[in-house]
N, C-alpha and C positions, 0 to 999 in steps of 0.2 A: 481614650474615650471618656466623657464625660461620667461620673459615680453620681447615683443618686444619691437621696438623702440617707440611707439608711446601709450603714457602713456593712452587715454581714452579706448583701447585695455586693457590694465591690469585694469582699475576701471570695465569695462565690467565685465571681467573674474570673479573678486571678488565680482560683483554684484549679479552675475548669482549664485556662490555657496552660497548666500547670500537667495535668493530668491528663487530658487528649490528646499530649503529642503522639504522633506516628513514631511504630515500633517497624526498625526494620528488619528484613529478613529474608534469605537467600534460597532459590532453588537450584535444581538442576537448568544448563544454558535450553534453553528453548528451541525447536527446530524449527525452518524456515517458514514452514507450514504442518496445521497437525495433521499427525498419524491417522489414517482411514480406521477406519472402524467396520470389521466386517460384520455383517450381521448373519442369524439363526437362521436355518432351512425356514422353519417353520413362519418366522417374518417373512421370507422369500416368497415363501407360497401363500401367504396372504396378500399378499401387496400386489405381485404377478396378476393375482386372481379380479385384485382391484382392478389394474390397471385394462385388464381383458373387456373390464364393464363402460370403460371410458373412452370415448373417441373424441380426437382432439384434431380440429379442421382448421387448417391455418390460409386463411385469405390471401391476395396476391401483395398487402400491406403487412405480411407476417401476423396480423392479429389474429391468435386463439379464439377460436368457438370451440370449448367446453362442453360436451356432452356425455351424462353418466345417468345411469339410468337411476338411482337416487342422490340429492342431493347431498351424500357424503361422498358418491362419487364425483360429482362435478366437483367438489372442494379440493379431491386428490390430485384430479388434474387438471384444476387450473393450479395450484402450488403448484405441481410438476413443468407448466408452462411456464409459468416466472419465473423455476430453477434456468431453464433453456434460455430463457430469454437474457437475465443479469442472475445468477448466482449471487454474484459479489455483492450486490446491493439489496438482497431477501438476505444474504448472512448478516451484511452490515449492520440491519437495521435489529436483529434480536443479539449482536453482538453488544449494540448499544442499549437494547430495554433492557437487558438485563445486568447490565452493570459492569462489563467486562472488556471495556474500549481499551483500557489500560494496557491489556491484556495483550494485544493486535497493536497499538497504536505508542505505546510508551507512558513514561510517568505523566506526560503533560496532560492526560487523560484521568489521572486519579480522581478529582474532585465532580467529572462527572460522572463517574461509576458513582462515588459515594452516594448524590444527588440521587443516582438511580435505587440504590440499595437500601436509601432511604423507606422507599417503600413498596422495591420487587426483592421477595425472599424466594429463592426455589419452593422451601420446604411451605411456608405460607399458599403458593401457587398451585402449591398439587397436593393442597387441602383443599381449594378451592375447587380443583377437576373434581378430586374426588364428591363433591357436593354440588355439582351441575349439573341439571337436568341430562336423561340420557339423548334426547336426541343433539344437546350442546357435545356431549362427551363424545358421539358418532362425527361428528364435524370437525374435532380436534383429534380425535384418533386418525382420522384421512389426511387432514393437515401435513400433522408429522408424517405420515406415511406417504404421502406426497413426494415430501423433500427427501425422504430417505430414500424414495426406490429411485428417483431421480440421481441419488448419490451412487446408489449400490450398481445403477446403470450407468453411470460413466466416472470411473475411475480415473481419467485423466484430469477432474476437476480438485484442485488442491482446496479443500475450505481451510482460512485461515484461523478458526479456530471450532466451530460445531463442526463436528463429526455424527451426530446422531441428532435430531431433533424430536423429542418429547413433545406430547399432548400440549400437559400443562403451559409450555412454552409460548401459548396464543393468549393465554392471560396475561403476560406481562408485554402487551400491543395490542391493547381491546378496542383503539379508538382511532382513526384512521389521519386524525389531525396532522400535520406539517411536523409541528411544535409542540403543544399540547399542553397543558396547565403544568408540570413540572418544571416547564423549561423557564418561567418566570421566578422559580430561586437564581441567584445569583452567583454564579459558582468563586466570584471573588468572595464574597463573607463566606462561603462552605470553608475557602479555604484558609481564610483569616481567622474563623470561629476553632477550626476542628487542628489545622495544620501548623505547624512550628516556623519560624523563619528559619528560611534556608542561605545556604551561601549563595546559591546561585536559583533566585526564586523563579516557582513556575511560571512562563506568561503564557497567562488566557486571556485570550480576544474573546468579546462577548460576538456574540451569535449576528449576522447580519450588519455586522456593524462594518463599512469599509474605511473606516477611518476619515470617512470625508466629511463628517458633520450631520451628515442625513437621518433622519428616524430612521427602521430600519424597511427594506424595501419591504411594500405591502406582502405581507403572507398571507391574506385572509379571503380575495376571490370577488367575481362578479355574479351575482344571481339573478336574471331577471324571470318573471311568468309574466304571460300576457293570456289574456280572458279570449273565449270565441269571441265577442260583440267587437273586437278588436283585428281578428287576424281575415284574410282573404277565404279561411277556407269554412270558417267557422272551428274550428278547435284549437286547442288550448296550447300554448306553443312556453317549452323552456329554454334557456340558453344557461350552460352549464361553463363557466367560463375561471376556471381557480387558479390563482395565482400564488405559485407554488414551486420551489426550485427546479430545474430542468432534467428530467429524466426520474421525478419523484415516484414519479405513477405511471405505470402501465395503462395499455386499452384491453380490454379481456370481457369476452360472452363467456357464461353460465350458463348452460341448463339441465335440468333434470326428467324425470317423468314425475318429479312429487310437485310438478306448479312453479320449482325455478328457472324463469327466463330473464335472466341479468344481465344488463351491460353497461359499460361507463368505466373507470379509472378506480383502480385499487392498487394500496400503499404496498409497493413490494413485500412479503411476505405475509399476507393476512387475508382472511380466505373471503371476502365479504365483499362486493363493487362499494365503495365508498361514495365516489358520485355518479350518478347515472339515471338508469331507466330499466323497467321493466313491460312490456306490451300495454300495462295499465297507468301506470304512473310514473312519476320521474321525482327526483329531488336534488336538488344542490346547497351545498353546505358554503358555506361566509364565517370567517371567526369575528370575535369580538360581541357578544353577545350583552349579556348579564354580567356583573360581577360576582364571580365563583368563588374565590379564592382570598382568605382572610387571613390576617395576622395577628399574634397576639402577644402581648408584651405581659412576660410571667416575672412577679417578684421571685428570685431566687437566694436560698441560702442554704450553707451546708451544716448539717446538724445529724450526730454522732456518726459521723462517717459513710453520709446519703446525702443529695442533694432533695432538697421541696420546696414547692412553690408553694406561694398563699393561692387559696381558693377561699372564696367569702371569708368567715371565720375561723374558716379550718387550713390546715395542711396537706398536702399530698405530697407522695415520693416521684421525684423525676422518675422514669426508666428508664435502664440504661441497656445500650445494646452492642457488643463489639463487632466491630465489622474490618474485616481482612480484605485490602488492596490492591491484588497482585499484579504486577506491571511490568513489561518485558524493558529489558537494558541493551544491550550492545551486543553482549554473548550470555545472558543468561534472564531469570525471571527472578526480580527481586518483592518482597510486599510490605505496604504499610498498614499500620493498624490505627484503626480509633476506636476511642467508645464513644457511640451516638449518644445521644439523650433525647429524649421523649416527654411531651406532657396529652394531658388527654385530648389536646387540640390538636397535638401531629409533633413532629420532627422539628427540634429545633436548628436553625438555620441559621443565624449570626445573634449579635449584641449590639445593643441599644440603649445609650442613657444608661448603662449598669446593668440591664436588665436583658432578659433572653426572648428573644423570639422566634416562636413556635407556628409553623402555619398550617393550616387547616386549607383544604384542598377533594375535591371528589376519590375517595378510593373503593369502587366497588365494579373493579376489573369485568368480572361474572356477569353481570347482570348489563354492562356496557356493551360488551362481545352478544350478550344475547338481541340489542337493541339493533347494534350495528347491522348483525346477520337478519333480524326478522323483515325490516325497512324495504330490504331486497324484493320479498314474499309479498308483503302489502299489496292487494288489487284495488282499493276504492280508498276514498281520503278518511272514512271510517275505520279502516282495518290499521293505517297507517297512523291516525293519532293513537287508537291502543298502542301501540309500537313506542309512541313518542313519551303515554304516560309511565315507560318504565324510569324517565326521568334521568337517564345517565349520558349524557350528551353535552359534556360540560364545556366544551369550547366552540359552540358551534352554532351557528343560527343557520336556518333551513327554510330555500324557497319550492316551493310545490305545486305541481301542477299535474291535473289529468283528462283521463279519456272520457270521462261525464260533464268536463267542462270546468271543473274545479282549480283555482289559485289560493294558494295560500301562503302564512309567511310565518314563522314561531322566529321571536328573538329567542334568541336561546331555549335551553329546555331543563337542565339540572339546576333552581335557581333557591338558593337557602334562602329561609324564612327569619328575617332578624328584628330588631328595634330599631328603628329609622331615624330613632332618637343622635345614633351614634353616625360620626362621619365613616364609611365601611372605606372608604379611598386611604385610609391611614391605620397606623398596627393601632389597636384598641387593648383597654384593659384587660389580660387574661384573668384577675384576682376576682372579675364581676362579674357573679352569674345571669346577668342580665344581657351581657355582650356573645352570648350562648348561640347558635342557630338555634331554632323553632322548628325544628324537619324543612320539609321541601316546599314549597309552591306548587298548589296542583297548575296544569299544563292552561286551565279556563282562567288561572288568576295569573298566567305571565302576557306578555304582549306581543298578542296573537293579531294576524287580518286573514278572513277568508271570504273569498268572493268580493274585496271593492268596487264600488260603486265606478271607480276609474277604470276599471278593466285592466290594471295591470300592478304590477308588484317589482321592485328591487331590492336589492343590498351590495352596500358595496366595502363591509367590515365600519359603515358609519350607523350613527343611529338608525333609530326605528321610527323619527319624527316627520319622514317626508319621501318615503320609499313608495306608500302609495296614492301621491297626490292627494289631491282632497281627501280622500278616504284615509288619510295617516291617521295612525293611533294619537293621543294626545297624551304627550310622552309627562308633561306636568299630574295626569291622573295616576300614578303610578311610584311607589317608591324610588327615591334614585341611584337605587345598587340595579334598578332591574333596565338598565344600562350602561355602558361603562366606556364609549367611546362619540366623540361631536360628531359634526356634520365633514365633511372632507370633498376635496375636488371631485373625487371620481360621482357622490352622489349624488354633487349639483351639476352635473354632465349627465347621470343616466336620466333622471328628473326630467332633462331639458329633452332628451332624444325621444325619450317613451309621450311624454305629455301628451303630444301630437298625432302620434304613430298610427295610423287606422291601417287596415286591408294589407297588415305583415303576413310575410309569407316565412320559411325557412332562411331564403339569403337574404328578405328583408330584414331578418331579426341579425343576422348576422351581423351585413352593412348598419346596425344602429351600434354593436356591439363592438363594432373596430370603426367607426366615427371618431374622425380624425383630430376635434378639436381638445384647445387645450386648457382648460377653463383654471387653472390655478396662476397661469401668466397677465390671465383679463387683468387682476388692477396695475401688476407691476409694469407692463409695458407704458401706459398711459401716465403713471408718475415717474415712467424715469423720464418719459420728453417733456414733460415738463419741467422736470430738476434739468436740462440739459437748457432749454429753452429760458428758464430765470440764469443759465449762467449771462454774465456781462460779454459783451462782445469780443472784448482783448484777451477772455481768458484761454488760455492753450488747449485748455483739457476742451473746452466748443468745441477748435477744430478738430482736435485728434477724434471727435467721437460724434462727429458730423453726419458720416457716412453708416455709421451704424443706428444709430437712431434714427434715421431715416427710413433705414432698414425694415427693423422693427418696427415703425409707425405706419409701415404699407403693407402689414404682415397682417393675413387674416388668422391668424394664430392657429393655425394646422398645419398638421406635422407631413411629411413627405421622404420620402429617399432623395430628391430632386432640391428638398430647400436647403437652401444657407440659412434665413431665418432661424428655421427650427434650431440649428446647430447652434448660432450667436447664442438664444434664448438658454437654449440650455443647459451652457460652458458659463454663462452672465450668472442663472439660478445656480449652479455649482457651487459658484465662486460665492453666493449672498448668504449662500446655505452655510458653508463651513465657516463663514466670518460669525456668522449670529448662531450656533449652535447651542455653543455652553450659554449663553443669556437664556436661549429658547428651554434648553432645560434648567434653568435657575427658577425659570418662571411656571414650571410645570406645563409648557405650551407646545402644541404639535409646531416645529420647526419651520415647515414651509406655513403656517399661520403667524408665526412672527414674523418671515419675512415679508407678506404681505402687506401687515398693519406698522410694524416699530422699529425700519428701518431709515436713518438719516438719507436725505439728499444725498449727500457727500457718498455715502456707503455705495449705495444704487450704483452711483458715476464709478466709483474705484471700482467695483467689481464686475460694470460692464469693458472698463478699460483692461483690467486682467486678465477676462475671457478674451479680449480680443488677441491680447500677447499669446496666450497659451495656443490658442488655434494656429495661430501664427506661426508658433516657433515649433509645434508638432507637424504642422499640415505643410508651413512654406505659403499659406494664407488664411486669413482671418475668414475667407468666402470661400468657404469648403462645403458642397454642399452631406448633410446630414445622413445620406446613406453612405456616403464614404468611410464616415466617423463609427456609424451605429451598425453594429454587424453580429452576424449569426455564423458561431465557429464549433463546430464539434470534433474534436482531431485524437479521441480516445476513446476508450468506455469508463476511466478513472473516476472515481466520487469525486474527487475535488481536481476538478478540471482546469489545465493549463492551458494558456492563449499564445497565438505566435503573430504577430503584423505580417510576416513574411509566409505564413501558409494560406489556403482556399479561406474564403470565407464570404457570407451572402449579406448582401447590403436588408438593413430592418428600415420601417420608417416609424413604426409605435415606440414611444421611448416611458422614461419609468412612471409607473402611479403616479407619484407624487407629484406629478406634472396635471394630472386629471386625466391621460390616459386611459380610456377603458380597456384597452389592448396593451397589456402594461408586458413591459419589456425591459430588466432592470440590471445591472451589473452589482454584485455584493461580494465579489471576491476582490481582495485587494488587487489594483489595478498596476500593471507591471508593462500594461501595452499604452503606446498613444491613443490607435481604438479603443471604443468602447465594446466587449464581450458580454451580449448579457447571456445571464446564468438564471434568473429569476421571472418570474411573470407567467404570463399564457403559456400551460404546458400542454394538458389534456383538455380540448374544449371541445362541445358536444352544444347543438342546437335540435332540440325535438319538436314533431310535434304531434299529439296524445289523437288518431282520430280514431276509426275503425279497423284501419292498422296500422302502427305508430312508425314512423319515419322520421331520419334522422340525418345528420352530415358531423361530421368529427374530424379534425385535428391536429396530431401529438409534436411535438418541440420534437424535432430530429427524427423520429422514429421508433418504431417497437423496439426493435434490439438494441443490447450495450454492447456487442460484439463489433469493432470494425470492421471485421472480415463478412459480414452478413449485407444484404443488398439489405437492409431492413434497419438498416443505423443511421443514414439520414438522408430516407427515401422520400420523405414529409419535410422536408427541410425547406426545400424552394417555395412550396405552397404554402408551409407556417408563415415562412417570411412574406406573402404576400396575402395573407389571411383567409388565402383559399381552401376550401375543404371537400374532405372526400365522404362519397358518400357511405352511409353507413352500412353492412350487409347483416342483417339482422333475424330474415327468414332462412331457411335449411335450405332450399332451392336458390336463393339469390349467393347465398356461399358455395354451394355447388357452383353456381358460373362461374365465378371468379376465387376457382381454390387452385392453390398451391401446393399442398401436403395434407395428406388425411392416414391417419396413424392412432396406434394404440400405444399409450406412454412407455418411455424405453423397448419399444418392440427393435427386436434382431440387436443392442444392445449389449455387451459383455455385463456380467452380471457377476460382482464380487462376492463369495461369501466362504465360511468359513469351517 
C-alpha cells in the first residue's frame, strides 16, 4: 500500500498487521446439529398459557392470521407461524445477526461474523433490553417465547445451532432491510486489514455479484401511491412491489384487541410486517435513500505501547477489542482471534494511503425495532410521521398512502447532518472536527412529497428528482449527501406508465406494475442498426447478423414468454454488460449506463454476434423463444438454491431490473444451467387499496412454505409466473370462508421438558 508522508503512520500500519493476526484454537468435534435444550416447568406454563390466548387461522394459500388478544400475543404467534412455516431460514437469519455463520457454515464465514460482531455484542444487547421501554420488552419476551414453545413443541426439528432464543436477540435484526447498511463493509479489506495470509486463502464472493459483469441485481423495490383524483373508485391505491431474494419474506396477518391489524411481508424471524398495511394505512419501503454511512481516514500511530489517532490538536487512544471466531472444521470447532480497533467514529475496517479507516454507520438497534414495530399501529398519516421522527430507518425510503386520501413519499429518513463543504462520496479526514455529523436532520428538512399536485407518487431505489412528475422535489435545493443514487431505467418506465394513468382500479395498478416494456434497450437497439447498417456491403459480419437485426429493429421492445426478441436482446445485453464492466466501474458508473452511452460500434456488433453463438449452442438456435430460457424453479426448501434443466420448471416472461423491468425477475446465483433460474426480483407483492374498508390482492414467489412436502411450497408459483394475484382475505369472516386450519400454537403437540 501506498505510506503517507509521515513515517510513524507506516510503522502503525505494519504494527497492526503484525499484531491482529488470528490466534487459533481448538475445541471439542461438534455434532451434527446442536443438543435441544429442555426448558423449566415454569417456562412451560407460561408459554402454554400464551399460546391458549392466540389462535392462528391458516387460509387455503397456507397464510397465518395471527390473532392474540394483546399484541404481545399476536407477536408469539406469528414467530410461532414462521417457526412452521421455514425454521431454517428465522434460524438462519439470527445465526447471521449475530455473528455466528462460522459456526454452521465453516471458516469461509469468519470475516462475516467479525463484520457482525463489529457491532452485535450479546452483553451490549441485553443492556439494551434491559433499558427499553416495557411495552418493547413485552414484545421481545413473546418473540423468544414464540420460537421456544414452537421448539419445545416439536422436537423432531434439529436447529443448527440456537437452541433457546432470548429477548435480547430482536435487537441484533432491528430493521427489516434485504441487506442493510453493515453489509456495505467489504469483507475482502475485513480480511486483509484483521487477517494474516494463508496458505490456502479464503475466497469470498461479494454478495450479489454472479460474476458476469452486472451491478448487482436491484435489491431495493418498486413503490408506487396513486391519489383518489386518479383511481376509478376514488381512493387511494398502493402497490407494494420489493425486490428482494426469493423466499425472503413471508405473508402473515397480525392482530390483537390493543388496535393491531397488520398485514404484508415480514423478514423471517422478526416480529413486525415490514411491508404492508393496516385497515388504515399502508407503506412500502425502496432502498437507496440518503447517504448514511461515512468514512473516515484516522492518522494513526503507536506510542508507548497504545495505538492514537490525531484529533484536531490533540490525541486520542484507538480502542481495542478482542473478538473470538469460532468456526466448525470437518470433525471439530476450531477459533480465530483478533483485536478489533475502534476510534470514536466506529470500527475500523481496512487501510488506506497508510492510514486507517474507520466508518461510522447508524447504531441505535432499540429505538429502530421501536420505529419498525409502531409503523404497524399508525392510523392516519399524523400518527405515522411521529413514527418516522424517531429517525432510525437508515436504509430505506418509504411510499405511503391512505384511507383519508393521503400519498406521501420520505427519501429516507435517518439522515446526518454534515458540512456540504466536504465531498461525503469519499473517506474524509477523521483528524477534522469539522468533518463531524451535526446530529440528525429533522424529518421537515429531508426530501419529503405529500399530496402532489400529479396525483401520484414512485420509487424505484432511483432518485427522488422525478418520482412525482411535475410535482418532483428539486433535488439541486438540497444538499447532495441527502441522495445517493441517479435516475435508472426502472424510474424512467414507472414515470412513463403513471403519467397517464386515470380511473386505476386494483388490476389496473397491477397491469401498469408488470407493464411489459423495456426502456433500458430503447437507445441500444437503434444504434446497433445503425453500426450494422454503416457496415460496407462485402463485410461478413452484414450477413452473419442480417437476420438478427432485423429482428430487433421489428421488436417493440416488450418482453413475452412467446418472444425470441426478448431473448436475442438480452443474451446481446449480457454479452455488452461483462465486456464493459471493469471500465464502468473505473468510471464509478452504473454498468448498464455505460453501455448505453461508451460503447464502440465494433463492441455492439461482437457482442450481438456472441449472444447469438451462445443461444445457439445452448438452445440448438439462436430463435428460442424467451420463456423457454427464463424460468421459474423451486425444487427444495435449501437457502441457497440448486437449478436442474432436466426437472419441472414454469416459463417467466419479466426478466432482470436492469433491463427496466418493473417486474424484475433476476438470476444472482452463479449460473451452472443453460436456463436462466431467477432467485431475485418480485417476491411478496401486495396492491391496496385505502377506502372504507381496505382491500387488497397479493402475490408470493413460490408460496408460503419452505417445506416441499406442504401443498403451500409452490402453490403461487403458476400465478407469480403470470403476474396474477390472489385475493387478499383480511376480514375474520372472509378467512373463515376460505380456512384451512384454525389452531392454538403447538396444540396436541409433544412437549419437551425437563
Amino acid at each position: 500500500m501506498t505510506m503517507s508522508r509521515t513515517t510513524p503512520v507506516a510503522v502503525a500500519c505494519a504494527a497492526l498487521f503484525a499484531l491482529a493476526q488470528p490466534v487459533y484454537a481448538e475445541a471439542p468435534a461438534p455434532a451434527a446439529t446442536a443438543a435441544r435444550v429442555a426448558f423449566a416447568p415454569a417456562e412451560l406454563a407460561r408459554m402454554r398459557a400464551a399460546a391458549r390466548r392466540v389462535t392462528i387461522m391458516r387460509d387455503t394459500w397456507g397464510i397465518p392470521h395471527v390473532f392474540g388478544r394483546t399484541d404481545a400475543d399476536a407477536v408469539f404467534g406469528m414467530l410461532f407461524a414462521q417457526a412452521e412455516d421455514d425454521f431454517n431460514r428465522v434460524e438462519r437469519n439470527y445465526i447471521n445477526a449475530l455473528g455466528r455463520l462460522a459456526e454452521v457454515e465453516g471458516e469461509k464465514e469468519i470475516w462475516r461474523d467479525l463484520r457482525m460482531k463489529l457491532y452485535i455484542d450479546p452483553a451490549d444487547m441485553k443492556a439494551k433490553y434491559a433499558a427499553s421501554p416495557a411495552w418493547l420488552k413485552k414484545l421481545m419476551d413473546a418473540y423468544a417465547d414464540g420460537l421456544n414453545w414452537y421448539l419445545a413443541t416439536h422436537p423432531q426439528v434439529k436447529p443448527k445451532l440456537i437452541t433457546r432464543f432470548e429477548p435480547w436477540m430482536a435487537l441484533a435484526f432491528s430493521e427489516g432491510s434485504i441487506g442493510g447498511d453493515i453489509e456495505t463493509i467489504s469483507l475482502k479489506d475485513l480480511e486483509a486489514f484483521y487477517g494474516k495470509q494463508l496458505a490456502a486463502p479464503v475466497a469470498l464472493a461479494d454478495l450479489g455479484d454472479p460474476g458476469m459483469g452486472f451491478d448487482p441485481e436491484p435489491r431495493g423495490s418498486n413503490g408506487f401511491a396513486i391519489a383518489p383524483q386518479r383511481t376509478a373508485s376514488g381512493h387511494a391505491l398502493l402497490m407494494i412491489n420489493p425486490h428482494t431474494s426469493f423466499y425472503f419474506r413471508p405473508e402473515i396477518h397480525m392482530v390483537s384487541a390493543e388496535g393491531l391489524n397488520a398485514y404484508g411481508a415480514v423478514t423471517w424471524g422478526q416480529f413486525f410486517i415490514y411491508q404492508g398495511f393496516n385497515e388504515r394505512i399502508g407503506w412500502m419501503h425502496t432502498s437507496g435513500g440518503g447517504d448514511v454511512i461515512d468514512e473516515y481516514l484516522e492518522t494513526v500511530t503507536r506510542r508507548d505501547g497504545k495505538y492514537v489517532y490525531k484529533y484536531g490538536d490533540a490525541e486520542r487512544t484507538v480502542r481495542e477489542k478482542t473478538i473470538t471466531l469460532p468456526y466448525r472444521t470437518a470433525d471439530r470447532m476450531a477459533s480465530r482471534t483478533v483485536t478489533a480497533y475502534f476510534t470514536h467514529h466506529g470500527p475500523v475496517i481496512r487501510a488506506q494511503d497508510g492510514k486507517w479507516v474507520a466508518v461510522r454507520m447508524m447504531d441505535d438497534p432499540m429505538h429502530a425495532l421501536m420505529q419498525s414495530y409502531g409503523r404497524t399501529k399508525a392510523r392516519d398519516y399524523a400518527a405515522f410521521y411521529k413514527v418516522m421522527e424517531l429517525r432510525t430507518n437508515s436504509s430505506n425510503n418509504t411510499v405511503y398512502a391512505d384511507a383519508d386520501g393521503n400519498i406521501a413519499y420520505f427519501h429516507g429518513n435517518f439522515i446526518p447532518r454534515r458540512d456540504p463543504r466536504f465531498d461525503w462520496t469519499k473517506p474524509v479526514d477523521g483528524s477534522d472536527p469539522a468533518t463531524e455529523w451535526k446530529g440528525l436532520h429533522d424529518v421537515k428538512e429531508t426530501i419529503t412529497v405529500f399530496n402532489p399536485k400529479s396525483g401520484y407518487l414512485s420509487n424505484t431505489n432511483n432518485w427522488p428528482c422525478t418520482g412525482a412528475g411535475s410535482s418532483s422535489p428539486d433535488c439541486s435545493t438540497y444538499p447532495a449527501y441527502m441522495w445517493s443514487l441517479p435516475q435508472n431505467p426502472r424510474g424512467i418506465h414507472a414515470e412513463r406508465v403513471l403519467h397517464d394513468a386515470h380511473d386505476l382500479t386494483l388490476d389496473g395498478l397491477i397491469a401498469k406494475a408488470y407493464d411489459s416494456y423495456l426502456t433500458a434497450l430503447e437507445p441500444l437497439v437503434p444504434a446497433v442498426a445503425r453500426d450494422w447498417e454503416a457496415l460496407p456491403e462485402g463485410d461478413p459480419v452484414k450477413a452473419r447478423l442480417a437476420e438478427q437485426v432485423a429482428l430487433l429493429r421489428g421488436w417493440d421492445l416488450r418482453f413475452s414468454t412467446a418472444s425470441v426478441p426478448t431473448s436475442l436482446a438480452v443474451y446481446w445485453g449480457q454479452e455488452m454488460v461483462a465486456q464493459a464492466s471493469a471500465r464502468a466501474k473505473a468510471q464509478r458508473m452504473p454498468v448498464i449506463d455505460f453501455v448505453q452511452t461508451s460503447l464502440t460500434p465494433q463492441e455492439r456488433l461482437d457482442a450481438l454476434a456472441r449472444a447469438s453463438d451462445k443461444l445457439q449452442a445452448d438452445f440448438g438456435n439462436w430463435k428460442t423463444p424467451w420463456g423457454e430460457i427464463n424460468r421459474f424453479q423451486r425444487l427444495s426448501g435449501a437457502i441457497d438454491q440448486q437449478y436442474d434443466d432436466s426437472q419441472p420448471s414454469i416459463p417467466v416472461g419479466f426478466t432482470s431490473a436492469n433491463w427496466g423491468s418493473l417486474a424484475s425477475f433476476g438470476m444472482t446465483a452463479k449460473q451452472t444451467t443453460k436456463r436462466i433460474y431467477g432467485d431475485r426480483g418480485n417476491s411478496f407483492v401486495a396492491a391496496v387499496e385505502f377506502g372504507p374498508h381496505v382491500r387488497a390482492k397479493s402475490i408470493l414467489a413460490g408460496g408460503e412454505s419452505g417445506d416441499p412436502k406442504s401443498p403451500h411450497f409452490t402453490d403461487q408459483a403458476a400465478m407469480y409466473a403470470r403476474g396474477e394475484f390472489k385475493d387478499v382475505l383480511y376480514t375474520k369472516d372472509d378467512i373463515e370462508k376460505h380456512l384451512e386450519r384454525k389452531y392454538h400454537p403447538g396444540e396436541e403437540a409433544p412437549v419437551r421438558m425437563r
